[in-house]
N, C-alpha and C positions, 0 to 999 in steps of 0.2 A: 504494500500500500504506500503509496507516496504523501511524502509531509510537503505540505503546504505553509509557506513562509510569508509570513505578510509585514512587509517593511511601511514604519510609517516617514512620512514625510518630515523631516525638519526644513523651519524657515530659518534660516541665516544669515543674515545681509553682513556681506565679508567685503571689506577696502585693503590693498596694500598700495604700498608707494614706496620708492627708492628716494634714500637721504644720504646727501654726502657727508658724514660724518658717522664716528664710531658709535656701538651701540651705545657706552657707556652716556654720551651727550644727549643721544634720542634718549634715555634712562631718566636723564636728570630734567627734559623738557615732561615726559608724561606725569613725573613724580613729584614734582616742585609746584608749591601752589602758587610762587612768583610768576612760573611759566605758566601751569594748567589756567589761570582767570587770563590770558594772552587768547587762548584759540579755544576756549572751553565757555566762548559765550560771559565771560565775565567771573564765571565761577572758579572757587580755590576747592584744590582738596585739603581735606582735612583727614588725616588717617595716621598709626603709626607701623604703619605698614609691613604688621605681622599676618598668618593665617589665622581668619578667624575673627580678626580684629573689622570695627565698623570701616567704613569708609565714604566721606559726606564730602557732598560741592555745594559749598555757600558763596551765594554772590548776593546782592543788593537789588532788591526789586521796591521801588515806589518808595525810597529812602531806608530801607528797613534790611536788614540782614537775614537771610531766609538761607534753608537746606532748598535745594534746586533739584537735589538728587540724593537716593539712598542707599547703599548696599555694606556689604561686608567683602572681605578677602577672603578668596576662596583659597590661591595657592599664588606663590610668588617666590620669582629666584631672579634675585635683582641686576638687569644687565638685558634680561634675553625673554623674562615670562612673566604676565599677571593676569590673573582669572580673577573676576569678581562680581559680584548679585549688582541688579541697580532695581530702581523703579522709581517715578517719580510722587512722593507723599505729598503732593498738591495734588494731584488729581482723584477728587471725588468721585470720579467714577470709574477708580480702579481701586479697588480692599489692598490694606496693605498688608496681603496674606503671602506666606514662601510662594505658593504656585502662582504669581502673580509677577514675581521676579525674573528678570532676562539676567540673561550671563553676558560677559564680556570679556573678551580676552584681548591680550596684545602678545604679540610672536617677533620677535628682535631674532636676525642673523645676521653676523657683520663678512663683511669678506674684502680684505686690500680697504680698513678705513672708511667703505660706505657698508649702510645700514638698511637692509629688507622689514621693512615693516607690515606687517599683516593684525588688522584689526576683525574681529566677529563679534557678533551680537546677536540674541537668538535664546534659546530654540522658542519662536512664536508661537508655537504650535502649541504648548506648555503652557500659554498665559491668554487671559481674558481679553475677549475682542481680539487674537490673536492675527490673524488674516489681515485683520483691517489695521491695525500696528505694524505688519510688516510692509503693507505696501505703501501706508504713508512713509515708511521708514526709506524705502524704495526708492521711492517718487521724490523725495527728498536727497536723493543723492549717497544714502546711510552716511558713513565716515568722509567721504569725501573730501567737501571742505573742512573741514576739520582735520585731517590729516594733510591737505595742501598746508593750511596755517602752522600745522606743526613742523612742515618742511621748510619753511621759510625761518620758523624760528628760532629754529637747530642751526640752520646754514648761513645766517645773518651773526648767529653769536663766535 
């Protein structure tokens, strides 16, 4: 009798871009909240960048200091990997429950001094309104600009 394997779909919206500069620099721009409020919309992280540990982007909306974004660290090996939950807890019409959370990662590989950067975000399919988050994610360009800004601001320093 033959088994029958049913794969489900993940939604992923994945950026990468080449940076002239080593990894450790692209490191210190995703990691730095002097850098991250540069290309992250105005926002700083806030984190002490253990597994496990929270990890918040506060930037300033209408004078007032606000979390903009929420998650924890999932795993981190500083130079080349960080995996971590996000969700945004302004939005009232998303629970700020675990299955509600997207993952994000970033993938650092240096080779001769320039830096392969690969961002993901995902799995939609896992989180509420999923479909329709991915493809405004989509439609929006997912990392894109945001990762152009992060190439200018690696390569400008």
């Amino acid at each position: 009798m033959a088994k029958i394997l049913t794969m489900e779909l993940e939604l992923i919206v994945k950026n990468e871009i080449d940076i002239n500069a080593p990894a450790s620099t692209v490191w210190a721009v995703l990691t730095n909240p002097e850098h991250t409020k540069k290309y992250m919309y105005g926002c700083k992280t806030v984190s002490d960048w253990k597994i496990g540990s929270p990890l918040l982007w506060k930037g300033v909306w209408e004078g007032k200091e606000m979390v903009a974004v929420k998650g924890s660290i999932i795993d981190i090996q500083p130079g080349s990997f960080l995996a971590y939950t996000t969700i945004d807890p302004n939005n009232p019409n998303m629970p700020d429950t675990p299955e509600n959370y997207l993952t994000v990662t970033y993938l650092l590989s240096e080779t001769n001094s320039h830096t392969h950067l690969i961002v993901t975000q995902g799995n939609y399919t896992k989180v509420a309104d999923g479909e329709k988050r991915y493809n405004e994610a989509i439609n929006a360009g997912g990392w894109k600009t945001i990762l152009d800004k992060i190439k200018q601001i690696v390569e400008e320093n």
